[in-house]
C-alpha positions in Angstrom: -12.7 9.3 2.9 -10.6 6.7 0.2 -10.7 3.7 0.1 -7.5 1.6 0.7 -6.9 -2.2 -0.5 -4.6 -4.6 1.1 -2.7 -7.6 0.5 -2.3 -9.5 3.8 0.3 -12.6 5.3 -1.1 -14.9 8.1 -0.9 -17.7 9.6 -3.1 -20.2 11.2 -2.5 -21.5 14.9 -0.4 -24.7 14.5 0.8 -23.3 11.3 4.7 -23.3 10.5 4.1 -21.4 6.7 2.2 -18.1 5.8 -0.6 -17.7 3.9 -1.5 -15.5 1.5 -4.9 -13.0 0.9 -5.7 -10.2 -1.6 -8.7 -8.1 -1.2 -8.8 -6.5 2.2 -10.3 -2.8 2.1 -10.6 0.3 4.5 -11.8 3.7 4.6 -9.1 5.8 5.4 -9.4 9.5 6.0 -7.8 12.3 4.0 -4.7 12.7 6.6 -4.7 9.0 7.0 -4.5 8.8 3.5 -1.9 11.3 3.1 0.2 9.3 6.0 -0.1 6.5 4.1 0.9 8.1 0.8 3.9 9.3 2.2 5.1 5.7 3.7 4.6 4.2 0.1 6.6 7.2 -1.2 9.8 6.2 0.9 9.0 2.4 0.4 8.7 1.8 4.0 6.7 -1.1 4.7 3.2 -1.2 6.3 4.0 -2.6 9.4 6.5 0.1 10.6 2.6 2.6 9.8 -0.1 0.5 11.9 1.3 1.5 15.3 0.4 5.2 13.8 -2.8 4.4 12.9 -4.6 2.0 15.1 -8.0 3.3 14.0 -7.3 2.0 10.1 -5.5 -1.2 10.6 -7.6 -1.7 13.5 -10.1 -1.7 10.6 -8.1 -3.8 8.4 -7.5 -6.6 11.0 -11.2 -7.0 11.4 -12.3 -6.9 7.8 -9.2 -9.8 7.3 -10.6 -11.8 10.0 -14.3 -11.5 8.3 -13.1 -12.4 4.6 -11.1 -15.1 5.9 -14.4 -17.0 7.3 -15.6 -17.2 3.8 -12.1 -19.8 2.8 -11.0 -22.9 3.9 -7.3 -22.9 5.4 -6.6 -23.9 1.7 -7.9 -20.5 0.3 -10.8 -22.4 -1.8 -13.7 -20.4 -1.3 -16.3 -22.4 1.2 -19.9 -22.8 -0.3 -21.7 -21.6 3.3 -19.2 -19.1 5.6 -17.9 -20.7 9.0 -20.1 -19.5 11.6 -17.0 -18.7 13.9 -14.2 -16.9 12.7 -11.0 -18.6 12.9 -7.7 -17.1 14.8 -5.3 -15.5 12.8 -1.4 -15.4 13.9 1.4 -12.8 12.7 -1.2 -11.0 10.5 1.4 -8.3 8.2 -0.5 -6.4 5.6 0.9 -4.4 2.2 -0.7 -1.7 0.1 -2.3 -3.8 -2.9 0.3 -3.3 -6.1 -2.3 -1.4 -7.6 -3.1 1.2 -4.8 0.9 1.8 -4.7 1.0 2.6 -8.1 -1.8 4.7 -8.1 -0.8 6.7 -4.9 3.2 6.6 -6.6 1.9 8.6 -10.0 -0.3 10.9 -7.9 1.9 14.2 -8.7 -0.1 16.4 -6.0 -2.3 14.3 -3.4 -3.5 17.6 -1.5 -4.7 19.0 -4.6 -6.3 16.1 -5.7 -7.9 15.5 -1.9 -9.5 18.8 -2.0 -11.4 18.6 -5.5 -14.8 19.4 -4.6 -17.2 16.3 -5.1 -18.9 16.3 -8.3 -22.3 14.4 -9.7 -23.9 13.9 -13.1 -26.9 12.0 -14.1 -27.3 10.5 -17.3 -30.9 9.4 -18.3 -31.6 6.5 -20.3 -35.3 7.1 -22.5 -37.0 5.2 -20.3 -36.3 7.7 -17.4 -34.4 6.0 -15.3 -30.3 7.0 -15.1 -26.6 6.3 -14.3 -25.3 9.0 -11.6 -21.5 9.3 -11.6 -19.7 11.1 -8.5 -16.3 11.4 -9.3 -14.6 12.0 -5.1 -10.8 12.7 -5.6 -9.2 10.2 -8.3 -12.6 7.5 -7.6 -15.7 7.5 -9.6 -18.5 5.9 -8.3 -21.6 4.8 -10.7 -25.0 3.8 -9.4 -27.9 2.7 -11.5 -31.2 3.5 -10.4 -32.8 0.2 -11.0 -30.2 -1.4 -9.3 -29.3 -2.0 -5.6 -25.4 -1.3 -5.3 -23.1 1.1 -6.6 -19.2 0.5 -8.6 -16.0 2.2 -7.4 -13.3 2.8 -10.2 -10.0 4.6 -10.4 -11.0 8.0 -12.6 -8.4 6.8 -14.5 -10.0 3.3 -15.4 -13.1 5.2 -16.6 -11.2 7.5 -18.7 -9.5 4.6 -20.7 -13.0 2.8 -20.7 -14.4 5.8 -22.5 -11.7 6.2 -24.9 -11.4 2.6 -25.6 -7.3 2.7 -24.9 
């Protein structure tokens, strides 16, 4: 599975202008991934790929609706989230610019999709530890004394470790 971000163009019911949101994510699977890759290849635009993947942008539709109960129709972020979500109208999503550009210098995606998973624990002295798991061109790191776990491009952790 990768994990997709997208950009996404609404608008409300009454509305005459479109709205903008960043952040949207999905789990896509390999060949959706691969499908996907090759529409940003050809610059075709997202739209012309959701009636091909209902499953994803089904995905995407419902994850926009959620993030969007956390905003105001102004896009200020709302101290408590509405308890109903609001309608959204003409909903058109985008690859984020940085998930194009990553799947644009990707020379061979199948190669890269087949890597096997990898771990590695590094142990701090008071026993506790970092594990890495690098999945295709994503590393994840979880602490063990904390709750949640950080996604990066591999590349992003490379230039963090050589200080470029």
């Amino acid at each position: 599975m990768q994990s997709l971000n997208f950009d996404y163009y609404f608008k409300y019911a009454g509305d005459d202008e479109f709205r903008f949101r960043r952040g949207v994510c999905a789990e896509a699977s390999d060949e959706e991934f691969l499908q996907v890759l090759a529409f940003v290849k050809n610059g075709t635009e997202m739209d012309a790929l959701e009636p091909q993947m209902p499953r994803l942008f089904s995905e995407v539709r419902e994850n926009a609706v959620t993030c969007d109960r956390f905003y105001d129709r102004n896009g200020y972020l709302l101290k408590k989230p509405l308890k109903k979500s609001r309608e959204l109208f003409d909903l058109h999503f985008r690859l984020s610019e940085r998930d194009a550009e990553r799947m644009t210098a990707m020379k061979d995606p199948e190669t890269v999709l087949k890597r096997a998973r990898e771990t590695m624990k590094i142990y701090r002295k008071d026993g506790s530890f970092l594990t890495l798991t690098t999945n295709a061109d994503k590393v994840s790191i979880s602490d063990s004394r904390e709750k949640y776990t950080v996604e990066l491009d591999a590349d992003d952790v490379i230039d963090r470790i050589l200080w470029r």
